[in-house]
C-alpha positions in Angstrom: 0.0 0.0 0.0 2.6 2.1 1.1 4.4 1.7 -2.1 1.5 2.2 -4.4 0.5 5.4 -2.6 3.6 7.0 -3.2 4.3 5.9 -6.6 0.4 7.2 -7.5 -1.6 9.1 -4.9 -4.2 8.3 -2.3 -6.9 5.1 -3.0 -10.5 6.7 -3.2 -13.4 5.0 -3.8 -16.1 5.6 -6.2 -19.5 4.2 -6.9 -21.0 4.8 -10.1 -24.2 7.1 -9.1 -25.6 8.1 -12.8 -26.3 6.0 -16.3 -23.5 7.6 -17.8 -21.3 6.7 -14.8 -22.6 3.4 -14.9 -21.8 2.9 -19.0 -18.6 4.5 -18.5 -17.6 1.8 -15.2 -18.9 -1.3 -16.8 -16.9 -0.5 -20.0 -13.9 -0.4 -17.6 -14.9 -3.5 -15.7 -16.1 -4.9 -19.0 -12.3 -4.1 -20.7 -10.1 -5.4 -17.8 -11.8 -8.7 -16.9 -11.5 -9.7 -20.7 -8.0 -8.3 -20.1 -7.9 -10.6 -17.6 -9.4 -13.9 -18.1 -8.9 -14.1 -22.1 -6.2 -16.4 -21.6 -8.3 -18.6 -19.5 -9.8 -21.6 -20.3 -13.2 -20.8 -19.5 -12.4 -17.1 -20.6 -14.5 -14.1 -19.7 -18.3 -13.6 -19.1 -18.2 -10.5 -20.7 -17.9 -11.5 -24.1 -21.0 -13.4 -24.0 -23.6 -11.0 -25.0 -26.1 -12.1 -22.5 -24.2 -11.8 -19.4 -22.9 -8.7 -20.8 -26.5 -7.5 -20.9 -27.8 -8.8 -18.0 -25.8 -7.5 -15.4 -25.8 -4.4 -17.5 -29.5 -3.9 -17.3 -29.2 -5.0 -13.4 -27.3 -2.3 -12.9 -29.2 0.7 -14.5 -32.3 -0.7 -13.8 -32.1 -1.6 -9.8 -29.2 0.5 -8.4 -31.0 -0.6 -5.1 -29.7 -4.1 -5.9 -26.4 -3.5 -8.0 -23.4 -1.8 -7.3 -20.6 -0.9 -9.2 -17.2 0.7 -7.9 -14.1 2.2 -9.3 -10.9 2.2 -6.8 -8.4 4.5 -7.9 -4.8 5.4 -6.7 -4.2 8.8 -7.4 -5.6 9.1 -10.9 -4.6 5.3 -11.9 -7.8 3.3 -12.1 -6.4 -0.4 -10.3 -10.1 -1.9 -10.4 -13.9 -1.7 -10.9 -16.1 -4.4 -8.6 -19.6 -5.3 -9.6 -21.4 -6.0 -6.1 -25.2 -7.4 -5.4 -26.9 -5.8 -2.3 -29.2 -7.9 -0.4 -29.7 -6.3 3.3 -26.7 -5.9 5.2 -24.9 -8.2 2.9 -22.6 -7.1 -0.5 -22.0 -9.9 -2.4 -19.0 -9.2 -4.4 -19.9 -10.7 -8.0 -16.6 -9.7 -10.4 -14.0 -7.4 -10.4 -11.9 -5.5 -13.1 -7.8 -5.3 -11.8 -5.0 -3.2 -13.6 -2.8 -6.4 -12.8 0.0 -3.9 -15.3 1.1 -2.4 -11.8 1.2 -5.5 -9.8 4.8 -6.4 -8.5 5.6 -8.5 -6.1 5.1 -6.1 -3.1 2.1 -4.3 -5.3 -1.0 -6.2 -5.2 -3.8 -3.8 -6.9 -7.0 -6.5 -6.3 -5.9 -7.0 -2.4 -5.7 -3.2 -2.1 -8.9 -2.6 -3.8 -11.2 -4.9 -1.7 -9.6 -3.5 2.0 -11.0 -0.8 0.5 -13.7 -2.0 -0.6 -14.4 -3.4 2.5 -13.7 -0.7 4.6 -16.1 1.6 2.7 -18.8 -0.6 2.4 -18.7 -0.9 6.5 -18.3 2.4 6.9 -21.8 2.9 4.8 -23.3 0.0 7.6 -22.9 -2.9 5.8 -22.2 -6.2 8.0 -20.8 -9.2 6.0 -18.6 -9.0 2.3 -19.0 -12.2 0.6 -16.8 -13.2 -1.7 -19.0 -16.1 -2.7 -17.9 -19.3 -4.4 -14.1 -19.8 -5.7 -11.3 -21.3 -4.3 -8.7 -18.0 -5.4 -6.0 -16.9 -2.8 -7.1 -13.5 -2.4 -10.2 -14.6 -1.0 -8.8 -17.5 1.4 -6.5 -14.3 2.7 -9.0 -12.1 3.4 -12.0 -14.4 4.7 -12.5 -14.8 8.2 -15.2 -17.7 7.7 -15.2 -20.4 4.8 -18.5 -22.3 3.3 -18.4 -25.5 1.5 -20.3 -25.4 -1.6 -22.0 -28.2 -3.2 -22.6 -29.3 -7.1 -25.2 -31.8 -8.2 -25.8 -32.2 -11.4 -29.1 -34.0 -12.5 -29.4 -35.7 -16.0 -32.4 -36.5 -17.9 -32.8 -40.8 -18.3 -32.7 -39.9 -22.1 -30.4 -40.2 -24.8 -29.5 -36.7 -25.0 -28.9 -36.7 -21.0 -26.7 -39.9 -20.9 -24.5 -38.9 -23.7 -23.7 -35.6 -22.4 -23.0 -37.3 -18.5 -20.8 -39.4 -20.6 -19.3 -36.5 -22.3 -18.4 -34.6 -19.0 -17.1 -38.0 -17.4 -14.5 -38.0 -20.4 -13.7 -34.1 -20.2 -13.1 -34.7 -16.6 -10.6 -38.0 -17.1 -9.1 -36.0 -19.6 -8.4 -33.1 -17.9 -6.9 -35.3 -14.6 -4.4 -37.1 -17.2 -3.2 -33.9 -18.9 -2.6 -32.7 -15.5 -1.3 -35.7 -14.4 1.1 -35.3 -17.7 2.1 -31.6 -16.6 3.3 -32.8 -13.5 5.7 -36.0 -14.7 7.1 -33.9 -17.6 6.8 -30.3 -17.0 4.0 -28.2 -18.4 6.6 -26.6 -21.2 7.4 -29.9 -22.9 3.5 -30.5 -23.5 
């Protein structure tokens, strides 16, 4: 923190308050999760035009329910979060990180939601939920952990079976490719 201060200014937080505000955020959010998670296997939800939209509309149309910050360090942006409101509780959905200034002692996305945090008590909230996921950040920064659960249920039909089927081979796939990584090194495959 100390080093990002002094290399860019003061944190403030912002919430976006107006439907320009809003657009202008969600574009940000929007550009540096792609940023992000385009290398990723499962890549991001932005580029599928229904998420996109959805949380979009969410946003604009029930600012009672949805939240969406910018955290900035001086006048360098280092994240955007999209939050869900329910009571005392902010649900922290996705977030937007200028991972360009992380270093090893600079970590934009842990700075962002202390502050994050901090605000959102500040304005009364109780609890900040990082909800499912297993990332660092979040085991760092929890004080509690919940177990989540995943049952799938298949249709007896044709259709049904061949898609459990499917999934049972991505799966055994996956586990010997990993398996493969590990014995000879994930640059050899």
């Amino acid at each position: 923190l100390k080093l990002l201060t002094k290399t860019y200014g003061d944190i403030t937080v912002e919430t976006a308050s107006s439907s320009k505000e809003v657009e202008i955020y969600y574009d940000g959010l929007s550009h540096l999760h792609k940023t992000q998670w385009s290398g990723h296997r499962d890549g991001s939800g932005f580029t599928n035009t229904h998420f996109f939209n959805a949380h979009k509309t969410l946003l604009l149309d029930q600012p009672h329910l949805a939240q969406l910050k910018r955290v900035k360090c001086g006048e360098k942006v280092i994240g955007y979060a999209l939050a869900y409101i329910v009571e005392d509780t902010v649900f922290f959905y996705c977030s937007g990180i200028e991972h360009s200034i992380a270093t090893g002692k600079v970590k934009p996305g842990y700075v962002m939601h202390c502050f994050l945090m901090a605000e959102y008590a500040k304005l009364g909230y109780r609890k900040y939920d990082f909800m499912g996921g297993e990332s660092q950040y979040k085991k760092s920064l929890c004080n509690e952990e919940v177990n989540f659960y995943n049952i799938t249920i298949t249709p007896p039909t044709l259709k049904g079976k061949t898609l459990l089927e499917l999934k049972k081979f991505k799966h055994s796939f996956s586990l010997l490719s990993h398996k493969l990584k590990l014995a000879f090194g994930s640059e050899r495959l």
